[in-house]
CHARMM internal coordinates of N, CA and C (Angstrom, degrees):
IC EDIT
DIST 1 N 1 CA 1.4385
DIST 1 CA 1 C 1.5343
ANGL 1 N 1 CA 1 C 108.45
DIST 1 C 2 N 1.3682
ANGL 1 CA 1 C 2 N 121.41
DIHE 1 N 1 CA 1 C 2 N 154.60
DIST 2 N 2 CA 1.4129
ANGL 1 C 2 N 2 CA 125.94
DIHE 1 CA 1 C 2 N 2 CA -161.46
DIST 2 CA 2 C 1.5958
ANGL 2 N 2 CA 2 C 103.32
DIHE 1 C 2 N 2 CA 2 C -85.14
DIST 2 C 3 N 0.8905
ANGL 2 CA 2 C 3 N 115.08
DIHE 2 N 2 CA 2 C 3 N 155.87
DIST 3 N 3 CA 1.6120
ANGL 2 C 3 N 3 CA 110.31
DIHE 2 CA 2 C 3 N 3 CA 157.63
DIST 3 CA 3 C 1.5726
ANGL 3 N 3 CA 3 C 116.83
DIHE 2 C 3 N 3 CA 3 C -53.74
DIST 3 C 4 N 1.9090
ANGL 3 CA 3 C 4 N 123.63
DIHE 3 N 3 CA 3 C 4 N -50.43
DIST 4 N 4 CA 0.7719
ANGL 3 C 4 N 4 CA 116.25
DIHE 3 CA 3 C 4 N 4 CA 166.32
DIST 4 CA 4 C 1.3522
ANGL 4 N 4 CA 4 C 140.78
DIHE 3 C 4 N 4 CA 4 C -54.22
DIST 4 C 5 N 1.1625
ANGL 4 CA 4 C 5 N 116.99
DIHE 4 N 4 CA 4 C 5 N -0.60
DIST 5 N 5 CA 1.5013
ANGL 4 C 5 N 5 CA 125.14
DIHE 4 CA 4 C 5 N 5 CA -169.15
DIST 5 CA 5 C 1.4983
ANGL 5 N 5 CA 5 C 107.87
DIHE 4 C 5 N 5 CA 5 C -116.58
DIST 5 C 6 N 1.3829
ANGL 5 CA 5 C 6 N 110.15
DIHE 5 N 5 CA 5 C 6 N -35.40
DIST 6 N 6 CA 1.4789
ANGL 5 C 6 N 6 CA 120.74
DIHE 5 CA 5 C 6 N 6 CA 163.09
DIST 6 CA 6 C 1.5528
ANGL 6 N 6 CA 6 C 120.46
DIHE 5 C 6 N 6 CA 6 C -47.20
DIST 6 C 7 N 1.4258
ANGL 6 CA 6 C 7 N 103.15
DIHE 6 N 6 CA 6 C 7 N -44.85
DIST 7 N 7 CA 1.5632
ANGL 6 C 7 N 7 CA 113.87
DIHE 6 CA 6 C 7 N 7 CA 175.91
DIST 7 CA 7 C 1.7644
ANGL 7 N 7 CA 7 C 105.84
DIHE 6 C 7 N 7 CA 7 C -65.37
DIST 7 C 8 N 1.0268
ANGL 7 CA 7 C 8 N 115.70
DIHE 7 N 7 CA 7 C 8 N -50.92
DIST 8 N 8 CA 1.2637
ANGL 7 C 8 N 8 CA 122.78
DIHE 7 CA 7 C 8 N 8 CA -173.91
DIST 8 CA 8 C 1.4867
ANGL 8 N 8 CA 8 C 117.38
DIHE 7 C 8 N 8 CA 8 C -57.96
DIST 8 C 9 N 1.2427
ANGL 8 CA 8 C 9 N 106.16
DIHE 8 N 8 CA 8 C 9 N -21.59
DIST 9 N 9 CA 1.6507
ANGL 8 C 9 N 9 CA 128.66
DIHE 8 CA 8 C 9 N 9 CA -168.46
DIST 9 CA 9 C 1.7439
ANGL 9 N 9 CA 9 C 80.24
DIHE 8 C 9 N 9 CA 9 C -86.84
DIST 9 C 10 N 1.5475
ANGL 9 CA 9 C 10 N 105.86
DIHE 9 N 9 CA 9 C 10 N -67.39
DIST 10 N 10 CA 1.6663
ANGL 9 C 10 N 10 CA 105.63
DIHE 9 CA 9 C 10 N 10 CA -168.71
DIST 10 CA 10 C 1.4032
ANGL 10 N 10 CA 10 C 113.53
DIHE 9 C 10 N 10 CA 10 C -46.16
DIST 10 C 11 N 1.5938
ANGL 10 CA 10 C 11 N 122.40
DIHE 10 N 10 CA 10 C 11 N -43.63
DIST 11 N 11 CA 0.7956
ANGL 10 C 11 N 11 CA 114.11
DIHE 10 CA 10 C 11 N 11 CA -178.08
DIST 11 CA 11 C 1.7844
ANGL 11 N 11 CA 11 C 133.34
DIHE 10 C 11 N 11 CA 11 C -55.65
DIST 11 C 12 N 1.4760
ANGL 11 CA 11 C 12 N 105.73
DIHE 11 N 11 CA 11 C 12 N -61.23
DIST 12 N 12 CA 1.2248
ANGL 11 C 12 N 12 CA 134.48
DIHE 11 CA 11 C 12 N 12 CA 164.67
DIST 12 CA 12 C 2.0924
ANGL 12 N 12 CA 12 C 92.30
DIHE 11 C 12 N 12 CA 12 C -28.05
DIST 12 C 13 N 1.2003
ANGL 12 CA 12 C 13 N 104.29
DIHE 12 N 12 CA 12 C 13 N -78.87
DIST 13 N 13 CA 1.4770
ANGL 12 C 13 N 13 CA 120.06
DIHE 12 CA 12 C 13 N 13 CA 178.51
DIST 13 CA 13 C 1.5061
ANGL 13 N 13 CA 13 C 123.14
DIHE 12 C 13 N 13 CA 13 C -23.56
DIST 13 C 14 N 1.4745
ANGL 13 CA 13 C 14 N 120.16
DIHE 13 N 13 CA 13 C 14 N -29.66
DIST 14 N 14 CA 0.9135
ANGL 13 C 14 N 14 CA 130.84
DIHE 13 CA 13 C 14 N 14 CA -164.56
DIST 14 CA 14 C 2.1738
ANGL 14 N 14 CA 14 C 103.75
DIHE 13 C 14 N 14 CA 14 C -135.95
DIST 14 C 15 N 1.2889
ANGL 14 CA 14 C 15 N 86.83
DIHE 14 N 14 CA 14 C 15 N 31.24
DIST 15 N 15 CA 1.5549
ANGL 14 C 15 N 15 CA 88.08
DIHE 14 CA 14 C 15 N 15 CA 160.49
DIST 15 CA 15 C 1.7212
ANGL 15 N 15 CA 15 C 103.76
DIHE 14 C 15 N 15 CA 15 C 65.40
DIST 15 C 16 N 1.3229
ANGL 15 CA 15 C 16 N 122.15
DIHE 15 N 15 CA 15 C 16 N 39.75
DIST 16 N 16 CA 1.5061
ANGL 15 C 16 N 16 CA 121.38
DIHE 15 CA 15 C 16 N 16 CA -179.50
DIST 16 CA 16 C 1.2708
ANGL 16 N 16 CA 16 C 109.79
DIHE 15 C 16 N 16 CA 16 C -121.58
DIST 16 C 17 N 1.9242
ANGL 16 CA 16 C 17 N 124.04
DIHE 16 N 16 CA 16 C 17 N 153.97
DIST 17 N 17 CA 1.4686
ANGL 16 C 17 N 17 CA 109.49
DIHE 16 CA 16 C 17 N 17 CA -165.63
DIST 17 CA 17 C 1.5969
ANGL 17 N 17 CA 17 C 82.93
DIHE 16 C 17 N 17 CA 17 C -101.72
DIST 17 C 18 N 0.9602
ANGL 17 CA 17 C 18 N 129.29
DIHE 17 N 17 CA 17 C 18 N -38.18
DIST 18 N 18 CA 1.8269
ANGL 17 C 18 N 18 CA 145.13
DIHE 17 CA 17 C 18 N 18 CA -171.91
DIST 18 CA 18 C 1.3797
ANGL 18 N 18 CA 18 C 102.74
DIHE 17 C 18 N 18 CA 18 C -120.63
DIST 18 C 19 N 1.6091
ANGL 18 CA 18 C 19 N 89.84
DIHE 18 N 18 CA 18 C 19 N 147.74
DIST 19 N 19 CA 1.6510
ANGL 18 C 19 N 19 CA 104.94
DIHE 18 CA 18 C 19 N 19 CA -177.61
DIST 19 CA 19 C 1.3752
ANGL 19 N 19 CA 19 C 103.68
DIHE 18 C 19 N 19 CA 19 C -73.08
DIST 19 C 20 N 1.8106
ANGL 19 CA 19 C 20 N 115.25
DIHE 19 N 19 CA 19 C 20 N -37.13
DIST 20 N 20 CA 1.4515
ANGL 19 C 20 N 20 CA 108.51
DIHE 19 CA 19 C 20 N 20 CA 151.86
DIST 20 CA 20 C 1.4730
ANGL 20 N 20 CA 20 C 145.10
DIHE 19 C 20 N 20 CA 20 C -9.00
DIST 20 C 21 N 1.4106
ANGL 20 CA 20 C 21 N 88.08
DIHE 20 N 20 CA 20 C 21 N -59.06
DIST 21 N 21 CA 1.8661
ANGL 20 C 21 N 21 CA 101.30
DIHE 20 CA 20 C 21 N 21 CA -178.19
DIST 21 CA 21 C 1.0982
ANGL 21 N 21 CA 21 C 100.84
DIHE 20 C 21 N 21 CA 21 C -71.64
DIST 21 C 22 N 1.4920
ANGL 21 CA 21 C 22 N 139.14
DIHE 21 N 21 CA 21 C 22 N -36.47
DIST 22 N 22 CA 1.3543
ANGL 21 C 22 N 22 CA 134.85
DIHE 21 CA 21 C 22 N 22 CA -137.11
DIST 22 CA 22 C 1.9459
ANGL 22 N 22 CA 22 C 86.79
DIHE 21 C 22 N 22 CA 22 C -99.08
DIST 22 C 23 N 1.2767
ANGL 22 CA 22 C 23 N 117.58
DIHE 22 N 22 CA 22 C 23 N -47.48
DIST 23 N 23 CA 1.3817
ANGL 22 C 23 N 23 CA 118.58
DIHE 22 CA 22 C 23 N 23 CA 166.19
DIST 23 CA 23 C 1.5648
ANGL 23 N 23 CA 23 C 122.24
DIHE 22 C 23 N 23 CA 23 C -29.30
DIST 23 C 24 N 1.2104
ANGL 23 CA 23 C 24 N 94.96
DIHE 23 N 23 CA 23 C 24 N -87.89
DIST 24 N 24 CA 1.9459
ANGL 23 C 24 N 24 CA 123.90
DIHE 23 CA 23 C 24 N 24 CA 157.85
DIST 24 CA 24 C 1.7324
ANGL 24 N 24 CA 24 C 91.03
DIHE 23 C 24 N 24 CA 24 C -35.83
DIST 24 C 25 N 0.8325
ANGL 24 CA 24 C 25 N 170.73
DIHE 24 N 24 CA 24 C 25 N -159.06
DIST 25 N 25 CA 1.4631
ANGL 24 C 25 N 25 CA 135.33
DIHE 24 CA 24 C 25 N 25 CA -121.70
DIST 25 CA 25 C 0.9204
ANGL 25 N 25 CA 25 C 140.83
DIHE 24 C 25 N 25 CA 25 C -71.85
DIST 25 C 26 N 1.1518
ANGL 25 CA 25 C 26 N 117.41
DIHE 25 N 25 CA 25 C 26 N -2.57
DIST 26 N 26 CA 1.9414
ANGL 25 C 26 N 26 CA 112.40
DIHE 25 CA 25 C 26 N 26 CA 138.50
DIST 26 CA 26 C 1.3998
ANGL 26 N 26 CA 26 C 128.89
DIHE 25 C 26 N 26 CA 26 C -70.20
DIST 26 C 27 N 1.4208
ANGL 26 CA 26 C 27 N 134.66
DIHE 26 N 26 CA 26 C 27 N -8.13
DIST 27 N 27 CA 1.2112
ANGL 26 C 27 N 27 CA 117.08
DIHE 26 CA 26 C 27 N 27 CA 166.60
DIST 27 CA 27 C 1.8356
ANGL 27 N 27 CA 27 C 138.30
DIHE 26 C 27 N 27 CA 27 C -57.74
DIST 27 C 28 N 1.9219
ANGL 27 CA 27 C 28 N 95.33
DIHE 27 N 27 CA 27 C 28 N -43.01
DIST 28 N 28 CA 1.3068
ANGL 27 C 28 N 28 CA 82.98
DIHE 27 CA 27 C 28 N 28 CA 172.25
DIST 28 CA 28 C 1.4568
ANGL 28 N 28 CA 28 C 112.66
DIHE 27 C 28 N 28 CA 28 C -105.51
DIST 28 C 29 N 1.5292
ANGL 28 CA 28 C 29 N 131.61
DIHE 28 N 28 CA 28 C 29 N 40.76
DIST 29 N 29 CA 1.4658
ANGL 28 C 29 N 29 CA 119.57
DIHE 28 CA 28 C 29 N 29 CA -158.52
DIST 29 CA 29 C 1.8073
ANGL 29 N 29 CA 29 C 83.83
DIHE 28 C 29 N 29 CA 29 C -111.58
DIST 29 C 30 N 1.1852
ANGL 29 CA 29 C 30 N 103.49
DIHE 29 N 29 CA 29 C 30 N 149.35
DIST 30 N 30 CA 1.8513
ANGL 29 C 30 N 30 CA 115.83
DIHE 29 CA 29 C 30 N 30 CA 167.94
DIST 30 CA 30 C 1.0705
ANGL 30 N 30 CA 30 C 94.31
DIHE 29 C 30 N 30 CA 30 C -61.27
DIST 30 C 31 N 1.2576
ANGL 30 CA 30 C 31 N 150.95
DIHE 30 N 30 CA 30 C 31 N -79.03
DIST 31 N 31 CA 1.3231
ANGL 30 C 31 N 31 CA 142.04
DIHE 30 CA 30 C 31 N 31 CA -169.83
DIST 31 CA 31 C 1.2861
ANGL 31 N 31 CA 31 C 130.06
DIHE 30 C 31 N 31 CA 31 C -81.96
DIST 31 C 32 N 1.3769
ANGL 31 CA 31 C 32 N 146.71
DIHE 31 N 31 CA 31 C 32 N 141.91
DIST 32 N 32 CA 1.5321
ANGL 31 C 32 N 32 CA 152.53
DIHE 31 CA 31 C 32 N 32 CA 176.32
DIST 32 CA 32 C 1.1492
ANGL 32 N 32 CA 32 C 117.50
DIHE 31 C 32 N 32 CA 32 C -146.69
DIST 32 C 33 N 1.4103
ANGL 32 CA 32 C 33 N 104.36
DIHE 32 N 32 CA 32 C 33 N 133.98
DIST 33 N 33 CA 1.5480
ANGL 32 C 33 N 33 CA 136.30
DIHE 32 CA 32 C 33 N 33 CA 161.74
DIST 33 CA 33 C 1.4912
ANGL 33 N 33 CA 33 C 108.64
DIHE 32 C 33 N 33 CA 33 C -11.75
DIST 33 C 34 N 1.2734
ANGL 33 CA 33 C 34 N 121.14
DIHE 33 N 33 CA 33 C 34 N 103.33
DIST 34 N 34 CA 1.7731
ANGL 33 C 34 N 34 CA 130.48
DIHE 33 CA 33 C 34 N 34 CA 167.86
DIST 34 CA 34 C 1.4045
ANGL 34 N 34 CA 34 C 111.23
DIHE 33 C 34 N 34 CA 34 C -111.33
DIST 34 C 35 N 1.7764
ANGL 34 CA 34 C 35 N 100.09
DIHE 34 N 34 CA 34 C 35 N 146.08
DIST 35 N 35 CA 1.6349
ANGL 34 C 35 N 35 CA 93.34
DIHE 34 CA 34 C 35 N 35 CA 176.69
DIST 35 CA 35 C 1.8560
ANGL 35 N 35 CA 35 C 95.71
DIHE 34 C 35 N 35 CA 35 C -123.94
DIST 35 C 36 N 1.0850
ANGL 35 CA 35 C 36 N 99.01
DIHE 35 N 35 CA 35 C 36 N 179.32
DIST 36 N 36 CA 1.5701
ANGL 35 C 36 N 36 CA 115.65
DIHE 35 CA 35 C 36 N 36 CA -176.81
DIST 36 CA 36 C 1.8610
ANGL 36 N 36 CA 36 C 100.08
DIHE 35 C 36 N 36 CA 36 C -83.19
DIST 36 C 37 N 1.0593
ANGL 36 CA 36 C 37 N 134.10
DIHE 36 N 36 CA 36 C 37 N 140.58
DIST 37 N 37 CA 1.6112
ANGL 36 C 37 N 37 CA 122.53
DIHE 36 CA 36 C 37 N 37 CA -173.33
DIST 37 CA 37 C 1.6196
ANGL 37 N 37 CA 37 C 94.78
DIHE 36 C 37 N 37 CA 37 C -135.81
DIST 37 C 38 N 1.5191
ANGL 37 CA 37 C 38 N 127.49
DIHE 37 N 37 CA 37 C 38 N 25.97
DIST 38 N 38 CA 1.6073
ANGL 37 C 38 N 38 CA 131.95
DIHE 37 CA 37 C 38 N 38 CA 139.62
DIST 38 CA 38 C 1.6223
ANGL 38 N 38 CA 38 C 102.02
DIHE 37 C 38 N 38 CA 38 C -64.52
DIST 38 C 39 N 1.5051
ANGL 38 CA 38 C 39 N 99.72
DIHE 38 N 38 CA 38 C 39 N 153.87
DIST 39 N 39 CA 1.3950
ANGL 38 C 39 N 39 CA 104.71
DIHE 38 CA 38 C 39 N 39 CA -176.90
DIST 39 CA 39 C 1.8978
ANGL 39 N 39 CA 39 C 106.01
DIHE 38 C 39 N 39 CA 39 C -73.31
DIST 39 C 40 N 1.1726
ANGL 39 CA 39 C 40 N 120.06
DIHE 39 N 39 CA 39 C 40 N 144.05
DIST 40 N 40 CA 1.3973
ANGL 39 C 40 N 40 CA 113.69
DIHE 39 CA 39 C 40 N 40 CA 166.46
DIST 40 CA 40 C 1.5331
ANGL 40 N 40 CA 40 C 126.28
DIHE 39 C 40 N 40 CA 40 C 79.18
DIST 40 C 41 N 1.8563
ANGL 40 CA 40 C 41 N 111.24
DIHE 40 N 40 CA 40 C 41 N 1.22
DIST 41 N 41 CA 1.0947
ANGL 40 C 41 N 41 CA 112.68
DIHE 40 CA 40 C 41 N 41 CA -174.07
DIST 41 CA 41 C 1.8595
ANGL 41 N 41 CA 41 C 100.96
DIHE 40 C 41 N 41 CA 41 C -100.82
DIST 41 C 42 N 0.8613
ANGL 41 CA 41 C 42 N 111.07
DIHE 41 N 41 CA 41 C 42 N -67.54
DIST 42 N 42 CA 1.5941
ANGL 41 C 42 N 42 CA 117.57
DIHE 41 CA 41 C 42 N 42 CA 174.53
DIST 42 CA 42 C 1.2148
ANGL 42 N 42 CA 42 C 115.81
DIHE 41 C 42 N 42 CA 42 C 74.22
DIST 42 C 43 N 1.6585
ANGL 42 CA 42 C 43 N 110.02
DIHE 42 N 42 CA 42 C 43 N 27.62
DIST 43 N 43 CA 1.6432
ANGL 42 C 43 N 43 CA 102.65
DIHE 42 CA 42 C 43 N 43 CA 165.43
DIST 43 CA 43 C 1.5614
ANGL 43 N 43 CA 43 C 133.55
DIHE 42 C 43 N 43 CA 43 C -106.09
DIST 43 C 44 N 1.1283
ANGL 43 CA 43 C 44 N 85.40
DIHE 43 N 43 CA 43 C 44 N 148.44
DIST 44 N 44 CA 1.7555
ANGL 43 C 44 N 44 CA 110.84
DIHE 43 CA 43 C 44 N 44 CA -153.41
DIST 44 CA 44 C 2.2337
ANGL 44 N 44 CA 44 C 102.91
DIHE 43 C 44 N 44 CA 44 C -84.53
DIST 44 C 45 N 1.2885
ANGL 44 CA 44 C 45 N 99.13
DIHE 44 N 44 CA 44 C 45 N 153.82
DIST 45 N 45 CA 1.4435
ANGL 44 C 45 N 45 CA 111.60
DIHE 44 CA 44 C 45 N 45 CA -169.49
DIST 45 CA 45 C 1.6208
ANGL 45 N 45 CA 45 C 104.53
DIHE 44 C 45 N 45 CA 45 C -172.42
DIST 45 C 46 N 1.5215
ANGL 45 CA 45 C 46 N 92.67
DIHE 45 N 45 CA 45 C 46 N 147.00
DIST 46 N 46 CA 2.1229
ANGL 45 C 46 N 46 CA 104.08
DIHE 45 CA 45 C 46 N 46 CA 165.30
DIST 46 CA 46 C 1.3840
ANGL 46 N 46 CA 46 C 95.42
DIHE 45 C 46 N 46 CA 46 C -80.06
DIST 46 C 47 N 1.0279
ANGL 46 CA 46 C 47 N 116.17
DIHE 46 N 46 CA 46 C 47 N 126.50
DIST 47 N 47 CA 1.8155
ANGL 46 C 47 N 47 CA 123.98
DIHE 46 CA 46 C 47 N 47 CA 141.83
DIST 47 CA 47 C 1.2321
ANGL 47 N 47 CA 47 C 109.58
DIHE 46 C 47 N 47 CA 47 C -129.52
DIST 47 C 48 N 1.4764
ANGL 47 CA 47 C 48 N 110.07
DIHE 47 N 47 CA 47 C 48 N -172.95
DIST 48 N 48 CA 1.3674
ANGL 47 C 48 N 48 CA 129.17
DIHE 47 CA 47 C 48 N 48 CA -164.68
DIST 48 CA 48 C 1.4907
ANGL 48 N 48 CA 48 C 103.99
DIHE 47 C 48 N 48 CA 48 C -75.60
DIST 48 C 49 N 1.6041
ANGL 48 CA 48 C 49 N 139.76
DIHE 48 N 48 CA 48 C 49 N 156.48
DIST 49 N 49 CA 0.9952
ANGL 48 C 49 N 49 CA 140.67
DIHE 48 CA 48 C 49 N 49 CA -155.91
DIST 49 CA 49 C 1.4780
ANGL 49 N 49 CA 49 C 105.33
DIHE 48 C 49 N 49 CA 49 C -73.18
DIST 49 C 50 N 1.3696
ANGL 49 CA 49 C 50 N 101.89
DIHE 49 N 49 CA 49 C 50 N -25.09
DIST 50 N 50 CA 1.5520
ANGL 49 C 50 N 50 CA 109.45
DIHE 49 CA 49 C 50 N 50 CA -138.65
DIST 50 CA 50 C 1.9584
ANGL 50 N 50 CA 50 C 91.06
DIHE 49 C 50 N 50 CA 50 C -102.50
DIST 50 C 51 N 1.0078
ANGL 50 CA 50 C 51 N 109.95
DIHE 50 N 50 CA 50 C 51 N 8.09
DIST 51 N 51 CA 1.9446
ANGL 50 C 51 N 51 CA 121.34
DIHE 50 CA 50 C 51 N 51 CA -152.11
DIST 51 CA 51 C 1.7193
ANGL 51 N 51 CA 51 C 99.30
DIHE 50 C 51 N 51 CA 51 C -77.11
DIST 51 C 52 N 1.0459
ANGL 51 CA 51 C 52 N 97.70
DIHE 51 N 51 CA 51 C 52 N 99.25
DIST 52 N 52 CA 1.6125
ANGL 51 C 52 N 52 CA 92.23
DIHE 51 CA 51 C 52 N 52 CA 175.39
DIST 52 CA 52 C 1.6942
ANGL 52 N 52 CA 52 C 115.15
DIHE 51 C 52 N 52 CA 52 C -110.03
DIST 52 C 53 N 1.3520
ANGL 52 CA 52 C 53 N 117.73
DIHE 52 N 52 CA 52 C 53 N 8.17
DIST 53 N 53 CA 1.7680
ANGL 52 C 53 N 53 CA 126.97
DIHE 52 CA 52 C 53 N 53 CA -173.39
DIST 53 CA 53 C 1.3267
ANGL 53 N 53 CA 53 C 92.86
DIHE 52 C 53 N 53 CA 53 C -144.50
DIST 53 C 54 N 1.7491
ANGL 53 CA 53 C 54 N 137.75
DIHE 53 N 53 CA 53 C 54 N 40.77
DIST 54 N 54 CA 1.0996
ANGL 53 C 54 N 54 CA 118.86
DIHE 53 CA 53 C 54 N 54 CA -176.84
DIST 54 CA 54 C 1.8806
ANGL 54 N 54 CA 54 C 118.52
DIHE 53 C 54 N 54 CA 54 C -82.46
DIST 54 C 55 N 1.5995
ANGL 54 CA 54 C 55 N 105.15
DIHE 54 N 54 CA 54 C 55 N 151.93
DIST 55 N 55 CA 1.4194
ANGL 54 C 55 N 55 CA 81.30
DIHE 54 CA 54 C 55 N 55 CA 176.37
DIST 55 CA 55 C 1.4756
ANGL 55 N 55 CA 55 C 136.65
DIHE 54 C 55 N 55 CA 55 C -83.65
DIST 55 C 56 N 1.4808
ANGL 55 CA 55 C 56 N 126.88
DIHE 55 N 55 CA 55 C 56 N 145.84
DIST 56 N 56 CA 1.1574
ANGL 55 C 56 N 56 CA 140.74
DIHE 55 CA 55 C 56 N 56 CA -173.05
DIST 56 CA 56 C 1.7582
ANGL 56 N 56 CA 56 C 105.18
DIHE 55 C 56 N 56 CA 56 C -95.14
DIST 56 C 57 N 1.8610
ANGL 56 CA 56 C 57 N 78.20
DIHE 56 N 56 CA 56 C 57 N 102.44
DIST 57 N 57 CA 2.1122
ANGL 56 C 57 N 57 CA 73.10
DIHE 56 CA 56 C 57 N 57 CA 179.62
DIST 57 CA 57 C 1.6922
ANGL 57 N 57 CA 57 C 114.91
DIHE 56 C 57 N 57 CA 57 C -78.17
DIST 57 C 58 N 0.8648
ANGL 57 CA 57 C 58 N 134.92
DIHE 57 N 57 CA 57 C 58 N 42.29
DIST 58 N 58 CA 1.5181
ANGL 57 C 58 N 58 CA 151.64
DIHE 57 CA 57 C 58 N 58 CA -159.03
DIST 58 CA 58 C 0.9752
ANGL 58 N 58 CA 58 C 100.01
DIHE 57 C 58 N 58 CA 58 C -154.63
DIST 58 C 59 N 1.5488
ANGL 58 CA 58 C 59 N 154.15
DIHE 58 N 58 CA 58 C 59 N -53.89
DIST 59 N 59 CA 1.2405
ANGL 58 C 59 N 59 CA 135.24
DIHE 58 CA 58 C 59 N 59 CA -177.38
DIST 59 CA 59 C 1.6912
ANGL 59 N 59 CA 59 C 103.82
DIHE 58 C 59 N 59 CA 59 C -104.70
DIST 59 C 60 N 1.4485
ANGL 59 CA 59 C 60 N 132.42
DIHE 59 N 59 CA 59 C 60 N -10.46
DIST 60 N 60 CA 1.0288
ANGL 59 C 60 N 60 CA 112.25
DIHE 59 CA 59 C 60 N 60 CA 165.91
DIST 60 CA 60 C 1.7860
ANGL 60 N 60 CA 60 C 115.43
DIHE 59 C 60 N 60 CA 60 C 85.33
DIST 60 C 61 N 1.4612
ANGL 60 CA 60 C 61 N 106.46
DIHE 60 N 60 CA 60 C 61 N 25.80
DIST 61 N 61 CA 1.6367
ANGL 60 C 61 N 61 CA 131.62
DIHE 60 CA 60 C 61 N 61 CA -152.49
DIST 61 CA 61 C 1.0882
ANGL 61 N 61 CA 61 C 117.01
DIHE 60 C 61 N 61 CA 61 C -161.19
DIST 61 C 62 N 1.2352
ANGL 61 CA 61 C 62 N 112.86
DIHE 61 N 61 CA 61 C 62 N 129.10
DIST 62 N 62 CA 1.8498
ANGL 61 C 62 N 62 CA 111.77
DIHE 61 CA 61 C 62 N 62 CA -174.50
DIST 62 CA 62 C 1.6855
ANGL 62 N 62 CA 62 C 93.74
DIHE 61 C 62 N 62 CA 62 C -94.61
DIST 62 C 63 N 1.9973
ANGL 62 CA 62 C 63 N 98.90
DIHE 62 N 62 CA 62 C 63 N 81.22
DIST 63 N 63 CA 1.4353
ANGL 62 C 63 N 63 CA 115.73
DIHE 62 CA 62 C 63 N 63 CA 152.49
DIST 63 CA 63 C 1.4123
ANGL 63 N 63 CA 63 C 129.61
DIHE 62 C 63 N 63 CA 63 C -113.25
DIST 63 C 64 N 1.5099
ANGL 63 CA 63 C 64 N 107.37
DIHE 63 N 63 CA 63 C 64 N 43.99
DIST 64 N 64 CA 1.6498
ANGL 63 C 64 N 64 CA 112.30
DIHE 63 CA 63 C 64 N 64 CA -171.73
DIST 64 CA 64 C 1.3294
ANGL 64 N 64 CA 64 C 98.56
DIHE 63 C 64 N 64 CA 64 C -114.18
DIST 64 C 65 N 1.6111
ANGL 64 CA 64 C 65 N 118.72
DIHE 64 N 64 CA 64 C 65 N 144.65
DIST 65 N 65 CA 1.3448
ANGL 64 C 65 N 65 CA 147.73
DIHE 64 CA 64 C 65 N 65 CA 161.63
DIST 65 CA 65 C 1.1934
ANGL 65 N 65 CA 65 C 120.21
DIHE 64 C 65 N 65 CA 65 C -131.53
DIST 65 C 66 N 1.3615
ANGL 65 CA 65 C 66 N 107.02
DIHE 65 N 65 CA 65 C 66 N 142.31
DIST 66 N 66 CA 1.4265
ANGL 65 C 66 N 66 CA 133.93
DIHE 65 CA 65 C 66 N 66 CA -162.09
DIST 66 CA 66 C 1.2784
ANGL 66 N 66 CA 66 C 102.26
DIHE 65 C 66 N 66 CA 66 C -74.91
DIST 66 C 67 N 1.5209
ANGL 66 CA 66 C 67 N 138.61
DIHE 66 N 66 CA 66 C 67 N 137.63
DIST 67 N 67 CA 1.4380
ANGL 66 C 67 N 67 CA 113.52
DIHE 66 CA 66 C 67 N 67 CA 155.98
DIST 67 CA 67 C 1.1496
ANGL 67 N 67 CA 67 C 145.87
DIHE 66 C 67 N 67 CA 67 C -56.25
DIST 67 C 68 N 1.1450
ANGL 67 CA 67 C 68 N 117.24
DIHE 67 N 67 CA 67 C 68 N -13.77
DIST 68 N 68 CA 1.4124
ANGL 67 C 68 N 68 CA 142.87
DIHE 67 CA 67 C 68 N 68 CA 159.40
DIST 68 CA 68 C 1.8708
ANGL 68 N 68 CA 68 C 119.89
DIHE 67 C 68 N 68 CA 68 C -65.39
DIST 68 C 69 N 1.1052
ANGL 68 CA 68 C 69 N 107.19
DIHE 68 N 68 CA 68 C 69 N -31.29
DIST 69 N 69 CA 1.8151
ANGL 68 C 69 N 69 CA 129.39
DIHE 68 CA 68 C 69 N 69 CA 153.59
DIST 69 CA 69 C 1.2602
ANGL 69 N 69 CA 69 C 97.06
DIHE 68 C 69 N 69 CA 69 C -67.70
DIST 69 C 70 N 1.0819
ANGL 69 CA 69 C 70 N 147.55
DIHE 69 N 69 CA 69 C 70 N -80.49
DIST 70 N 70 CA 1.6275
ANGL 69 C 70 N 70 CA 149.65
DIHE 69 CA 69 C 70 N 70 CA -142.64
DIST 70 CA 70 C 1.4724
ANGL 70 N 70 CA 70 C 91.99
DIHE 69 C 70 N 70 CA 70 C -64.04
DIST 70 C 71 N 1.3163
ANGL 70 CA 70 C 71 N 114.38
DIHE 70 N 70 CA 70 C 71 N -86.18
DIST 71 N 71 CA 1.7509
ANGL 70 C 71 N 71 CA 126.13
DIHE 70 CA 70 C 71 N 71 CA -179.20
DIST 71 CA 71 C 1.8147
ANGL 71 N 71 CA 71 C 105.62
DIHE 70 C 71 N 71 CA 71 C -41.01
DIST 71 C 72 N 1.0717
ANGL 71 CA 71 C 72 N 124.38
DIHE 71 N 71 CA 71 C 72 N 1.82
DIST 72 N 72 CA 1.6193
ANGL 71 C 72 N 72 CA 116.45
DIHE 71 CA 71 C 72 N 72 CA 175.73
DIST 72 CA 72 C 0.8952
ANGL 72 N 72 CA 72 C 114.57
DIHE 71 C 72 N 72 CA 72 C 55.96
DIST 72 C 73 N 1.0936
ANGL 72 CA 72 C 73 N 130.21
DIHE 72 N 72 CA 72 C 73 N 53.80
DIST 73 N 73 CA 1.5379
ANGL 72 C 73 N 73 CA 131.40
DIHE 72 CA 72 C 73 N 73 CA -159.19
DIST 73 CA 73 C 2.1455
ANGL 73 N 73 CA 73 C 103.47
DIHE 72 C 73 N 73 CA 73 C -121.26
DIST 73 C 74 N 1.0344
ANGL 73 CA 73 C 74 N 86.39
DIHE 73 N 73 CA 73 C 74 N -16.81
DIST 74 N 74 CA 1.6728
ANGL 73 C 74 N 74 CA 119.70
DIHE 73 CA 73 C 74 N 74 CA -168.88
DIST 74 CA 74 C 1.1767
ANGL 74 N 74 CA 74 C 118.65
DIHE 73 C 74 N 74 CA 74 C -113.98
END
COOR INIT
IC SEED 1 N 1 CA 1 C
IC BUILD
């Protein structure tokens, strides 16, 4: 799955109409919206902005990214 589509998934996931919005308040917050990027898991978590190996307590794998990782923004 793409990064771009992951975000879109995160977004949607977390109550957002645009990946925009979901950006625009994750930039300055300590914590942001992460998704799982194994195929088929799709679970969601706060981590650090910057989290590009975060762990996924569902798959048991440091497969979490920040939205701020996905969107390249980071």
């Amino acid at each position: 799955m793409s990064d771009a589509h992951l975000l879109e998934t995160l977004a949607e996931t977390e109550g957002y109409t645009t990946t925009d919005a979901l950006l625009e308040d994750s930039v300055f917050d300590s914590l942001c919206p992460a998704i799982c990027t194994n195929p088929g898991c799709g679970y969601t978590s706060n981590l650090e902005p910057d989290q590009d190996r975060g762990w996924c307590e569902i798959c048991s794998e440091n497969s979490m990214k920040s939205a701020l990782i996905l969107a390249g923004l980071i």
